[in-house]
N, C-alpha and C positions, 0 to 999 in steps of 0.2 A: 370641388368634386361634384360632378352630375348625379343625378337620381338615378339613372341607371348601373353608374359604376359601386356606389354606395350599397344598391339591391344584390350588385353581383359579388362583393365584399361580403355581405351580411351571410346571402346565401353558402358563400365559401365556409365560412365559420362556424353556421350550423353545421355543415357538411361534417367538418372536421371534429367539432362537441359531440357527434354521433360516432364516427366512422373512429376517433382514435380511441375509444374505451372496446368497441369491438374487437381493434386490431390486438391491444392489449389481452384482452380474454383468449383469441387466438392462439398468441405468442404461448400464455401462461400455460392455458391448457386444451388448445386444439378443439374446444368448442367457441362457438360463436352465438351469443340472442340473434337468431336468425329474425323476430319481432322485428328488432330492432333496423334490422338492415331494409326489412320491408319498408318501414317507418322510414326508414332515410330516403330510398328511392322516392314512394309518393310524395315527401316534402320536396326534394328536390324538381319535382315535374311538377307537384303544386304552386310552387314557387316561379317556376319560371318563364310565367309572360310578364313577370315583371322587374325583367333584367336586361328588355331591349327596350327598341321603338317600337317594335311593331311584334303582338302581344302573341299572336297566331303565327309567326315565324320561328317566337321564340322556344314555343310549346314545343312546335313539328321538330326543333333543332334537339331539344330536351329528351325527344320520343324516339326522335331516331336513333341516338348515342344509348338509350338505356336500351332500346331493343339491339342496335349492335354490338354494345356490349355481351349482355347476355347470350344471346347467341354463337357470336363469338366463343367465349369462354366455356358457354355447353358444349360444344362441337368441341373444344379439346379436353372438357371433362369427358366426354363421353371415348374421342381416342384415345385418353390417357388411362383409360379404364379406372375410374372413382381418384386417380393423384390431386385433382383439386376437386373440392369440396361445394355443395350447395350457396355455399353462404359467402363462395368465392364466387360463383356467378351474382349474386343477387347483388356485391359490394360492385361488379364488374357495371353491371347495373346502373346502380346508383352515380359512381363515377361516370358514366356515361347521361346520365340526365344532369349531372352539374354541367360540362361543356360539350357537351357532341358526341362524335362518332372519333373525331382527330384528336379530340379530346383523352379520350378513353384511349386509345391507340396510342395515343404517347404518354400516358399515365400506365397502360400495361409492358410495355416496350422497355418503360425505369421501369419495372415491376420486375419483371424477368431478370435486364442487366443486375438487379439489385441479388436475387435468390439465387443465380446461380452459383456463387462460390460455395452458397450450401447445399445446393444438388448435386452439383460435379460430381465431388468424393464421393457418394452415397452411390453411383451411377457408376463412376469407376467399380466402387468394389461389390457392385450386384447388392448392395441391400436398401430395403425397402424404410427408411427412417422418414417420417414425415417430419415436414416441412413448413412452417406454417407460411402462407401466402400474405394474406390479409396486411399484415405489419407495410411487407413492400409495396401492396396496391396502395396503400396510405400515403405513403413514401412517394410511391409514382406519380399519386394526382398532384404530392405539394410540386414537385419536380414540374409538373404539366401548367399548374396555376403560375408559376414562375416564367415559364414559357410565354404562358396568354398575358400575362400581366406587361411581361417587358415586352411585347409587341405592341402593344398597344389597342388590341383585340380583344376584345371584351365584351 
């Protein structure tokens, strides 16, 4: 195993020792340590010129995914008028400074297929029951790290 693929393993795992105790608090009770989520995103963009060859690729690639994440995900916080939560952008984020921008996009993509069989109903019958998200963006990245992993893109 290379130095670099070992950096991108480690980084994965931090990733996860942070983001699945959030996701849990989520699920429980629909707050989130928002701390926490910040704390994840900075490690992951701190982390990561030292997951490639070339250290200033890596960073831009890390910077672009957590700003299109974010973005992303505010633009439909904002359409959706408050249906996801602050701490759903910032995880959108984070996720996006572990692998990219396609990264994030196929991490939110299982995020969605995952939560909808518990939106649908709520949506059919006009009521407003939240949701927690967070759990499936979890779900989506491990979904997206399986992806990058068996292509061999890393």
């Amino acid at each position: 195993m290379d130095f670099f693929m070992s950096a991108w393993l480690s980084r994965t795992a931090l990733y996860f020792a942070i983001a699945l105790p959030c996701a849990a608090a989520d699920r429980a009770t629909l707050q989130v340590p928002r701390a926490n989520l910040l704390f994840l995103m900075f490690v992951m963009l701190a982390s990561s010129p030292f997951c490639g060859p070339e250290a200033v690729s890596s960073f831009k690639l890390s910077l672009s995914g957590a700003g299109a994440g974010m973005l992303a995900f505010f633009a439909v916080r904002k359409l959706s008028y408050g249906g996801l939560g602050l701490a759903d952008v910032w995880m959108a984020g984070a996720t996006g400074a572990l692998g990219g921008p396609l990264f994030c996009a196929r991490a939110a993509l299982a995020a969605v297929v995952l939560v909808l069989p518990a939106v649908l109903p709520a949506a059919i019958k006009n009521t407003r029951k939240p949701v927690p998200f967070l759990p499936a963006l979890a779900t989506g990245s491990f979904f997206s790290i399986l992806s990058v992993y068996f292509s061999g893109k890393y």
